[in-house]
C-alpha positions in Angstrom: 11.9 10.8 24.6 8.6 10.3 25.5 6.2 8.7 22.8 3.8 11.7 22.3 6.6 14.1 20.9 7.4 13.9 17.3 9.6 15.9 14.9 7.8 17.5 11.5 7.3 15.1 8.7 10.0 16.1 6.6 12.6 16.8 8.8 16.2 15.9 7.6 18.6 14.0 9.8 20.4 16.2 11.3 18.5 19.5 11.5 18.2 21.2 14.8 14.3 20.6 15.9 12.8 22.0 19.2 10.2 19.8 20.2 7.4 21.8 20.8 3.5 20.8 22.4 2.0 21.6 19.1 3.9 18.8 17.5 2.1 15.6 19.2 0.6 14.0 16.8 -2.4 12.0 17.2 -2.6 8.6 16.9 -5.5 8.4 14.4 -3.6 10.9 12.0 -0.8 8.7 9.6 1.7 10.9 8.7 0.6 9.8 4.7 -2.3 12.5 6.1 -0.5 15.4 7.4 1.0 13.7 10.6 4.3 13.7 12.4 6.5 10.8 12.5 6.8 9.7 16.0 10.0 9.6 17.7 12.1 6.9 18.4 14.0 5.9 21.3 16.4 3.6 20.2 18.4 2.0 16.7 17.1 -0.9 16.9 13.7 0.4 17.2 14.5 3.1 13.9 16.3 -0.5 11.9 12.7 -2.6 12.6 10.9 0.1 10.8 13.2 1.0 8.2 13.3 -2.9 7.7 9.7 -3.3 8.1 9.0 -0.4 4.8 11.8 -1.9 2.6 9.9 -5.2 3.3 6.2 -3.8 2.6 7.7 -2.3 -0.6 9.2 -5.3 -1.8 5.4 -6.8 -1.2 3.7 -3.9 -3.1 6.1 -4.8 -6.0 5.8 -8.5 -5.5 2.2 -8.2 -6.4 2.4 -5.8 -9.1 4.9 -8.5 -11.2 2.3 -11.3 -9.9 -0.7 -9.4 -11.6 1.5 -8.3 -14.8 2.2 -12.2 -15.0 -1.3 -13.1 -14.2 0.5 -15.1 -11.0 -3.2 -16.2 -9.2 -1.6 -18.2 -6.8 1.4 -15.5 -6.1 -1.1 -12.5 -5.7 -3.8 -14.8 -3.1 -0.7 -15.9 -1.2 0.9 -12.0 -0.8 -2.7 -11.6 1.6 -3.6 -12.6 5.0 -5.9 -15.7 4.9 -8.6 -13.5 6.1 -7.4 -10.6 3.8 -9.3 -8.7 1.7 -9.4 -6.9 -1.8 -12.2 -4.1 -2.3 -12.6 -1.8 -5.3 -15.5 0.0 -5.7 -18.5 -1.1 -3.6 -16.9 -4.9 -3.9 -15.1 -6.8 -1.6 -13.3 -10.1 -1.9 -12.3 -11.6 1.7 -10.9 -14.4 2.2 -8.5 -16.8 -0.2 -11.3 -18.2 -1.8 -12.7 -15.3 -3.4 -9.5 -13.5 -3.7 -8.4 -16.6 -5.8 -11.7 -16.4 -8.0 -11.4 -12.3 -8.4 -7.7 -12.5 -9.7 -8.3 -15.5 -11.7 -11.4 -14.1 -13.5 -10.0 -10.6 -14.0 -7.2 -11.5 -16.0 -9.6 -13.7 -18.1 -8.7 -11.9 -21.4 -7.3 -8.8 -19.8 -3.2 -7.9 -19.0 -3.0 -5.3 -16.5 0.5 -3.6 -16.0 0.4 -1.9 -12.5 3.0 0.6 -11.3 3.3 1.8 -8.0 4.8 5.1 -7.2 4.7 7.3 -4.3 4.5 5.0 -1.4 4.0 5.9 2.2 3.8 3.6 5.1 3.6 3.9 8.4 4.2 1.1 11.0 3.3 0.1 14.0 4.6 -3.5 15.4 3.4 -5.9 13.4 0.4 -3.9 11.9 1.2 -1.1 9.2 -1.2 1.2 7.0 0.2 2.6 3.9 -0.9 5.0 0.6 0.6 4.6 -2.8 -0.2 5.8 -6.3 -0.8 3.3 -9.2 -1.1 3.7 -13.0 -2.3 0.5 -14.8 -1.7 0.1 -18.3 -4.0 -2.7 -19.9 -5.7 -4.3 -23.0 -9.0 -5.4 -23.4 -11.1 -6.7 -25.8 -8.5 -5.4 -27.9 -8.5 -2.3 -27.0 -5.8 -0.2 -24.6 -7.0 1.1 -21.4 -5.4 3.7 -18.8 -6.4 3.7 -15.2 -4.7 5.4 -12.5 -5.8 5.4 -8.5 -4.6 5.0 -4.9 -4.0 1.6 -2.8 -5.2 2.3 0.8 -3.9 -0.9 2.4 -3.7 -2.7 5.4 -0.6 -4.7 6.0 -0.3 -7.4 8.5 3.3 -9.3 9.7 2.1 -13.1 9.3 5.0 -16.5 10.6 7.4 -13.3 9.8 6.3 -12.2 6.4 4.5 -8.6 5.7 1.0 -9.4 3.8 -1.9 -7.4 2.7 -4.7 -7.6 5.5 -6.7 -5.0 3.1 -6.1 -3.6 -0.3 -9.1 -0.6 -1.1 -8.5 0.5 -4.9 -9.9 3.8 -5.4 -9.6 5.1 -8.8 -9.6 8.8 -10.3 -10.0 7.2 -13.6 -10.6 4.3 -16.0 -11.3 4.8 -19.9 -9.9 3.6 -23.0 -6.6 5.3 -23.4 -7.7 6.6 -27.2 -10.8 8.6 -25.2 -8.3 10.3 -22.6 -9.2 10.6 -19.0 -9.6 14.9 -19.5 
């Protein structure tokens, strides 16, 4: 099947689809947005993705254990060496300053991250993804609830997925006494 046909996101193996012209999904739409998974044309070519997401998961969940454990050297060496960490109007590129962000944020602080509601989609040995994270955390003292999106970047590196990018946008951050309402 040619590469610009794709079945609705959503569609169960096994359901009877007619592939129609107003199905072709554009390349700058990931299906995380609204898009179609593209159509495969072989097993092997459906395994390497499969393989790929259950690979990028493992990552996402690598790094959450690494930052719950305050695992500086874990979290800097789950990124490209030219990868990146932005959150807010920051950015941290590069080993160097991704080793002095983690390092310094965990100074007195012990964030718990989970992830939930992950979507990837990949393309060789690039792949962008969206996931859902609440943090639970205690400063100062004091317990915190924040809660946001990873938009990420994910890179295949000497055969391992790491994170290229990792923008953390968040809907909130407050003290978890104040409520986020």
């Amino acid at each position: 099947m040619p590469p610009d046909r794709a079945i609705p996101y959503g569609t169960a193996v096994g359901d009877s689809v007619s592939i129609r012209s107003e199905w072709v999904p554009t390349l700058t739409t990931p299906v995380w947005c609204g898009g179609y998974a593209p159509l495969m044309d072989t097993v092997d070519e459906r395994l390497a993705v499969l393989e790929a997401k259950d690979e990028i998961r493992e990552l996402t969940a690598r790094y959450c254990f690494a930052v719950a454990e305050a695992d500086t050297e874990t979290i800097v060496a789950l990124f490209c060496p030219d990868g990146a960490f932005v959150m807010r109007e920051r950015e941290w590129a590069g080993q160097d300053q991704l080793r002095q962000m983690y390092t310094t944020a965990a100074d007195g602080v012990t964030p718990k991250p989970y992830i939930q509601n992950h979507v990837i989609d990949v393309a060789g040995d690039e792949a962008t993804g969206r996931c859902g994270v609440e943090i639970r955390m205690v400063h100062k003292g004091e317990a915190y609830t924040v809660a946001g999106h990873y938009f990420d970047t994910y890179r295949k590196l000497d055969g391992r997925w790491r994170f290229q990018r990792r923008d953390f946008r968040t809907f909130h951050w407050v003290p978890l006494a104040q409520g986020w309402a």
